[in-house]
N, C-alpha and C positions, 0 to 999 in steps of 0.2 A: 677306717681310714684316718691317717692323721689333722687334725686340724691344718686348715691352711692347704691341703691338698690339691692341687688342680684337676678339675673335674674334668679332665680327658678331651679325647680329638677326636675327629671323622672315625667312625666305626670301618672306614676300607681296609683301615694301615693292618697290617700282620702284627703276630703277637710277635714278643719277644718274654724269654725266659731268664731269670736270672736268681741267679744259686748265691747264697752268702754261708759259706762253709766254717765252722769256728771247731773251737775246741769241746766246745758242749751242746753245739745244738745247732742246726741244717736250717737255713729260713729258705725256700725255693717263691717267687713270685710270678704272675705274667702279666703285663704290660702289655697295651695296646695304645700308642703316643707315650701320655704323659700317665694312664689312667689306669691302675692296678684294676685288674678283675677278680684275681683268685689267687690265693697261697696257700702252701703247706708251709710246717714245720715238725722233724724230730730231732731228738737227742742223735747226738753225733755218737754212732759206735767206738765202744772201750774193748776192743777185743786186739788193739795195737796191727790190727790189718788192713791196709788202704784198700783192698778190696772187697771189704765190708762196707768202708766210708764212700768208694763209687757207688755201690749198691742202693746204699741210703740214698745219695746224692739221684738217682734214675728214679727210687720212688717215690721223691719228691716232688717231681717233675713231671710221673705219669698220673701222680694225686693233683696236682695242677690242671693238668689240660685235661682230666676227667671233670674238674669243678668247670671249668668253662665249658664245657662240650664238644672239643674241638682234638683234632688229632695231629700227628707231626707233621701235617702238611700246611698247615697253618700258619705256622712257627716260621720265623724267619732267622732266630736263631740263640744262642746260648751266650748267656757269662756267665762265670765263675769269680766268683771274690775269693780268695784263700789265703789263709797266714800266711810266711815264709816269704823264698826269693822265690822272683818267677822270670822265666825264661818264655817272655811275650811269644815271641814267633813261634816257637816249639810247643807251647805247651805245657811246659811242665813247672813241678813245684820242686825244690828244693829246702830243705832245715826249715822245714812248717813242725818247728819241736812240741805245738802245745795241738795237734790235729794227733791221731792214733795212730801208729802204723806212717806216718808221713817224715819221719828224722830225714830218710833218705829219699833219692828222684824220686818222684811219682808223677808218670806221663798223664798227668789228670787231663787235659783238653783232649790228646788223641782218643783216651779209652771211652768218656763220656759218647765223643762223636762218634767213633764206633760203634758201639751201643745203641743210638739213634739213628743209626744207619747212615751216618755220613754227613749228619748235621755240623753248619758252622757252629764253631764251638770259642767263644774268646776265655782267657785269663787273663786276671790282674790279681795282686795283690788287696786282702778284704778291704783292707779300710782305705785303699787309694779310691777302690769304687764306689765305698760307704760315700767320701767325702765327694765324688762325683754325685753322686744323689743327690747331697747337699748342697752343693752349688748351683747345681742345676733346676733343682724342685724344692728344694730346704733352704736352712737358715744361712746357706751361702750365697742365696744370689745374688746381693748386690754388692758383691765384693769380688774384685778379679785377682786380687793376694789374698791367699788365706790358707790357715794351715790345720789339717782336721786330726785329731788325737783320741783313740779309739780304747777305753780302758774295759781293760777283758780278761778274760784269761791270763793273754800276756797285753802287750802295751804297742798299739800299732801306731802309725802317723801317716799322712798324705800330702800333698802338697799341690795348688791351683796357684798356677803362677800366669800373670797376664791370659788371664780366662782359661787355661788351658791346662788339662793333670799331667803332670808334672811326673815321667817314668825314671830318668835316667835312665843307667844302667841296667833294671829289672828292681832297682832295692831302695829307689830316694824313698824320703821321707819315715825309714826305721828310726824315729824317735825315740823308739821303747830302747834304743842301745846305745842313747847315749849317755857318754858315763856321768855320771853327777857326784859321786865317791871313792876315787881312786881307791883300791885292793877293800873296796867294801863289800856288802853282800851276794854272794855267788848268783848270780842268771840261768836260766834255763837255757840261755845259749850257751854256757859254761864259764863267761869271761864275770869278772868282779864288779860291782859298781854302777851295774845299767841302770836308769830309770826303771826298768820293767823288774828287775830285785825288787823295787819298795813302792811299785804302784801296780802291775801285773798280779791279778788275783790272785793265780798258781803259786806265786811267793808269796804272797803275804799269808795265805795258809798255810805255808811252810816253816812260816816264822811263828806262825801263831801256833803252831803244834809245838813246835821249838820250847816257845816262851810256857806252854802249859807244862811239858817236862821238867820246866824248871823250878815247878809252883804257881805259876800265877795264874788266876782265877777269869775264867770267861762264860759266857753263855754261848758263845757261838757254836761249839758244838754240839751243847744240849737243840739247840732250835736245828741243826741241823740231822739229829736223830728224829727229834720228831716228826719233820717232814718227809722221813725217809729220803732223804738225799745221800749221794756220795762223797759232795767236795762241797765245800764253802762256796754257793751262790752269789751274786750282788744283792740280789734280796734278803737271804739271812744278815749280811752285813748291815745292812737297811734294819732290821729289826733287831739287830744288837743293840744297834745304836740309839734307837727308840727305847730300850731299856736300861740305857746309860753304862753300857758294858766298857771299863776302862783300858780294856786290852784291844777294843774297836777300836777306841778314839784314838789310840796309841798308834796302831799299824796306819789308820788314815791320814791322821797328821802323817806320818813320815810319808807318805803316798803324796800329799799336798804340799808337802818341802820338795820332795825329789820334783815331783812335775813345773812347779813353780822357777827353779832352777835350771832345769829343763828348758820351757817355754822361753825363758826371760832372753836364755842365750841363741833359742834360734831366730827372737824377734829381733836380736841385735842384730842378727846377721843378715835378716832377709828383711825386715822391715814391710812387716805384715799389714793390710789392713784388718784383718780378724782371726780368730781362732777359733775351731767348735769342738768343744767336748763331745764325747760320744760312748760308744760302747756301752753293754751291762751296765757297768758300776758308774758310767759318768752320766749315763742317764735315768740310772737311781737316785743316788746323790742326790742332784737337783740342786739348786742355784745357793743354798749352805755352803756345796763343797766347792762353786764355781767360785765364789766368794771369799773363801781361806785361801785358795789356789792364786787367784788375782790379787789380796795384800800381799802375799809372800814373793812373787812377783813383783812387784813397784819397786822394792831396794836395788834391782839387779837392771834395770831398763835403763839403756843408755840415752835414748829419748824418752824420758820417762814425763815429759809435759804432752807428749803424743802418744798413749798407750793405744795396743792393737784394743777392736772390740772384743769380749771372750761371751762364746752363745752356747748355749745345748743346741742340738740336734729338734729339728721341726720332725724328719720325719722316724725318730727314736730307733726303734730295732730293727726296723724293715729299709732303715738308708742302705745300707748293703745289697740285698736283694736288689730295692730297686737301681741303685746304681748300676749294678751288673746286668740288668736289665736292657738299660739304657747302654750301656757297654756294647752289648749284642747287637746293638742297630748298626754302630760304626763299623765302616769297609774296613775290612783284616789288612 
């Protein structure tokens, strides 16, 4: 449990479940108040079939309430965090481009509840209910402005505006797309120039494969044979950089230009009290890259005598989960 964690509430309350779905890996928790009892976690299915990633997503769930001892009557009920746009009422996900199998609709809330026989089931967006965590039990609570930034795979964002997350339409707070480089590096959404081109894991591997085509010299993918991995981790990135790899520092600085640019312009706009890094790689990093990110920052702040606070995440990889946890208590 992470430091700082609140030690939970009256054993009466019902569990609640909550799924944090990414591009690499399924965290599923259960909740009872405030007080995690049990979690799974597997590798997100690469077989590009979302109904391989339901599958996952159920056996994490029944790996869950087998560690508690409890059955689905228990349960009061579901959330789901997941990339993409989400279509609240309905259920579904839409261009979750970095999940397997998810480019197109996937009726994810229907199918899950179906499968548990009719259980409520919520969605949100991963990192709007990361950053719900956050506020709620983490390094957001004493801030009722604040904007949570989730670096991962690809590059999410969230937004808690006067205490309360912040949905819009189904899509506020997609930080990862906005542009910072007009007609500059292609996105995984297709379009040129997003933040999530030069701070989004999935790019920066791409560039980094890129830049090795063209000669130049890294470790990162020897550390990434060795561990028998797939794709470029935030931990191999972590240990590049521990061995002074110049094609790491390379891809990071530009990750820490783009977000710095990024941030500056949406605290001009919304005039934040704080911001929390997150994700994989923002909560590898560690307070170095919060560091580079917030000088880079100060040139561009139009109140720049009142800068937002910028935090990590208290409760690191399991914000998600447990936000979506807490998700599942609120009336549909």
């Amino acid at each position: 449990m992470p430091p700082g964690y609140p030690s939970g509430v009256a054993g009466a309350q019902r569990i609640t479940l909550g799924v944090d779905l990414g591009g690499t890996k399924i965290q599923t928790v259960a909740l009872r108040g405030l007080q995690t009892l049990a979690s799974a976690r597997v590798p997100t299915p690469q077989s590009g079939v979302a109904d391989d990633v339901i599958e996952a997503i159920l056996g994490t769930i029944h790996t869950t309430l087998a560690q508690v001892g409890c059955d689905a009557s228990a349960v009061e009920g579901v959330g789901i965090g997941s990339p993409g746009e989400i279509d609240i009422a309905a259920g579904v996900v839409t261009q979750a481009a970095n999940v397997p199998g998810f480019s197109a609709s996937v009726r994810l809330g229907p199918l899950v509840s179906e499968a548990l026989g009719g259980m409520k089931v919520r969605i949100d967006n991963d990192v709007r209910v990361g950053v719900l965590g956050e506020h709620r039990v983490g390094a957001g609570r004493p801030y009722a402005n604040m904007l949570g930034v989730w670096l991962g795979t690809g590059v999410g964002g969230g937004l808690i505006l006067d205490g309360e997350l912040h949905d819009g339409r189904g899509a506020a707070g997609e930080i990862g797309h906005v542009v910072v480089k007009p007609n500059g590096r292609k996105c995984g959404c297709g379009r040129r120039g997003c933040l999530e081109a030069y701070a989004g894991r999935a790019r920066m591997e791409r560039r980094a494969r890129k830049l090795v085509k063209r000669g130049q010299d890294t470790v990162l993918f020897e550390i990434m044979r060795e561990e028998s991995k797939e794709r470029l981790t935030s931990g191999i990135y972590v240990k590049a950089l521990k061995h002074g790899d110049e094609l790491t520092k390379q891809l990071l600085a530009d990750a820490a230009w783009a977000l710095a640019l990024a941030l500056a312009s949406a605290q001009n706009l919304l005039d934040l009290d704080a911001i929390v890094l997150g994700g994989g790689m923002g909560d590898k990093l560690g307070q170095a890259f919060v560091d580079q990110v917030v000088k880079q920052m100060a040139p561009h702040l139009f109140a720049d005598d009142h800068p937002p606070v910028v935090l990590h995440t208290e409760l690191g990889d399991l914000s998600g989960a447990v936000g979506a946890a807490l998700l599942a208590a609120e009336p549909m």
